[in-house]
N, C-alpha and C positions, 0 to 999 in steps of 0.2 A: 571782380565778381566772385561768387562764394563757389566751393566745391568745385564740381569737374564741370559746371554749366557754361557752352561757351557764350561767349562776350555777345554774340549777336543774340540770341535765342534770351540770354539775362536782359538785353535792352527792348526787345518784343514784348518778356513779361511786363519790364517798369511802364513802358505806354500804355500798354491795354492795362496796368492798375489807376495808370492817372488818367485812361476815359473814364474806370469806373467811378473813381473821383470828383469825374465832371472838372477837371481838369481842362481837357476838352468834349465839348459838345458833339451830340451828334449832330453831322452836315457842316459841322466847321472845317477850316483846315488848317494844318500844321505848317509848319517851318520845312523848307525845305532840305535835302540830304546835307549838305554843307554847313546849316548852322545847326540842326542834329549832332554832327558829327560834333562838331566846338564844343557843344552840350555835355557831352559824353564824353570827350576827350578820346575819339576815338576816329579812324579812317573813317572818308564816305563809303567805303567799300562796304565797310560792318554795317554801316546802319542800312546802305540797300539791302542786306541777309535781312535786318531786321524785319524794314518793311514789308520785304516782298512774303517773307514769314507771315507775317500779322494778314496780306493781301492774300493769303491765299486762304488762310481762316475767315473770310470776310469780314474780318475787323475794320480795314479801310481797302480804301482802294487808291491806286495811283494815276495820273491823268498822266495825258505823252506831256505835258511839260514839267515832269517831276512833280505836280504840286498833290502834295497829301491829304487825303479827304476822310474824315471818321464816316463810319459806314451803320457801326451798330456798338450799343454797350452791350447787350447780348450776349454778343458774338466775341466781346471782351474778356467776358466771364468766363465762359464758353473757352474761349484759349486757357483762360488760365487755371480751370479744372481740371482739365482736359491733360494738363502738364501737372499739375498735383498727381492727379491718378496715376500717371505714366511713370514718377519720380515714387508713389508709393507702391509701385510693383516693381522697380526698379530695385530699391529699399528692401523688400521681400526677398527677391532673386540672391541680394548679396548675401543678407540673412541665410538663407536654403546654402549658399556655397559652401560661407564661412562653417556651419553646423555639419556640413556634409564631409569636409575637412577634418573637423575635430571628430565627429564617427570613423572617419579612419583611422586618423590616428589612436584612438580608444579602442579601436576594431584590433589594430597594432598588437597595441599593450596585450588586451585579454588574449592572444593567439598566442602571445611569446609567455605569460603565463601558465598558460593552459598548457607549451609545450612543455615547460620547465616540469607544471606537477607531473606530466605523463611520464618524462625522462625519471623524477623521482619516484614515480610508482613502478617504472622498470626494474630499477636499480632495486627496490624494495621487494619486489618479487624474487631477485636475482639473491639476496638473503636467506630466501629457504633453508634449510629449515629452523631459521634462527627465528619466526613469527613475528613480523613487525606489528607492534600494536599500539591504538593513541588514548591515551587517559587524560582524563578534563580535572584539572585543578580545582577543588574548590577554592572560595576565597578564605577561610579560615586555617586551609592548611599549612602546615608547621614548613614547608619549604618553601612558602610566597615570601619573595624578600633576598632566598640565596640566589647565589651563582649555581652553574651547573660544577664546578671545581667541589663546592662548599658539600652538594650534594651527596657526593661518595658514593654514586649509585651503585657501581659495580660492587663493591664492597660486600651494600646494602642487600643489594637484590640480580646481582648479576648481569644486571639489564645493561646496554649501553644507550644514549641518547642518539636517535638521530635527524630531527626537526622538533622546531616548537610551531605548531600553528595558533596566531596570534589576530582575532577577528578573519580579519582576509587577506594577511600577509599569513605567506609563510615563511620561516627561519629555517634553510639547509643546513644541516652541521655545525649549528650553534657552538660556538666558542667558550674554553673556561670560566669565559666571565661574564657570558649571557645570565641575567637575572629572570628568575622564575616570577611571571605575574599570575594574580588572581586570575582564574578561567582560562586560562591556557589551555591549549592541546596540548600533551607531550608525545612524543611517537618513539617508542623506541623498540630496540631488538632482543633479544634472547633464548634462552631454549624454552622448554613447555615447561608451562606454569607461569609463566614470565610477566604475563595480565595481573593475576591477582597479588602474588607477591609485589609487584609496582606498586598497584595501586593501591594498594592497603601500606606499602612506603610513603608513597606520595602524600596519600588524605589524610594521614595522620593529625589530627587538629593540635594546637600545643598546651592546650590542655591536659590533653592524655598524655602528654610527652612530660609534663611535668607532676601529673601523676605518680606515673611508672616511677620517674628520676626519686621520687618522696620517699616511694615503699623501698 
């Protein structure tokens, strides 16, 4: 029998689908516990669960000498809706778990995030008076494509890099050889002034870089 349904309650369903079947009539009777069982290849113990299953839903009834008597297709159906419904709130429930699981764990992740940005927005305030500040890349500009090595910021602009935020990852302490994408955040440190001298490094298009390089 399929999934977690046990053996008796699975042999309950198949009878009351073969009364609806007309398999058997109503007011006939069946075969008694012992050639059931044969049937099903299974104990008479199981198929009494079955029966008395099925007799208690007024599908049939049992006489004192064992003999089985169909009682209603009705009350067939009626069983076996009855166990649909109960299997598709079942179904639900696992559903609601499984999602209530994955919200935690995703509950996880954004907390351990969200601690990470605060510990770097500590650290970022702890720079005083070096003014941490983030400049958004365009895509045309003349450093989309380097490394932060290739960059030469300090050089350039005195600034030092200290993250790239990139959609909704952020980049702690980006490495020599982190490449500069279109639309980047860049965040970095330095003294006053340290905004516009970036960013007018940064935006530079390579247009004007080849410009200047002509004249």
């Amino acid at each position: 029998m399929k999934g977690n349904v046990p053996i008796f309650r699975a042999i309950a369903l198949d009878l009351a689908q073969r009364i609806i079947n007309s398999e058997f009539e109503e007011g006939s009777k069946i075969s008694g516990r012992t050639l059931l069982a044969g049937h099903y290849n299974v104990s008479p113990e199981t198929i009494r669960k079955a029966i008395s299953l099925l007799k208690d839903e007024h599908v049939v009834d049992v006489s004192q000498g064992k003999e089985v008597t169909i009682l209603s297709v009705e009350q067939a159906y009626n069983f076996i809706e009855h166990y649909k419904s109960s299997e598709s709130v079942y179904s639900l429930r696992q559903e609601i778990e499984i999602l209530l699981r994955e919200k935690q764990e995703l509950d996880g992740k954004i907390e351990a995030v969200l601690t990470e940005i605060i510990n770097y927005s500590d650290r970022l305030r702890n720079l005083t008076p070096y003014n941490p500040v983030e400049i958004g890349i365009n895509a045309d500009a003349h450093i989309v494509g380097q490394t932060i090595a290739e960059l030469r910021l300090w050089q350039h602009t005195g600034a030092t890099v200290m993250a790239i935020r990139r959609g909704t990852e952020i980049i702690i302490s980006p490495g020599p050889n982190a490449v500069i994408e279109p639309y980047d955040k860049i965040v970095v440190v330095g003294e006053t002034g340290i905004y516009q001298r970036t960013s007018e490094y940064f935006n530079r298009t390579k247009e004007k870089i080849s410009v200047r390089v002509s004249e």
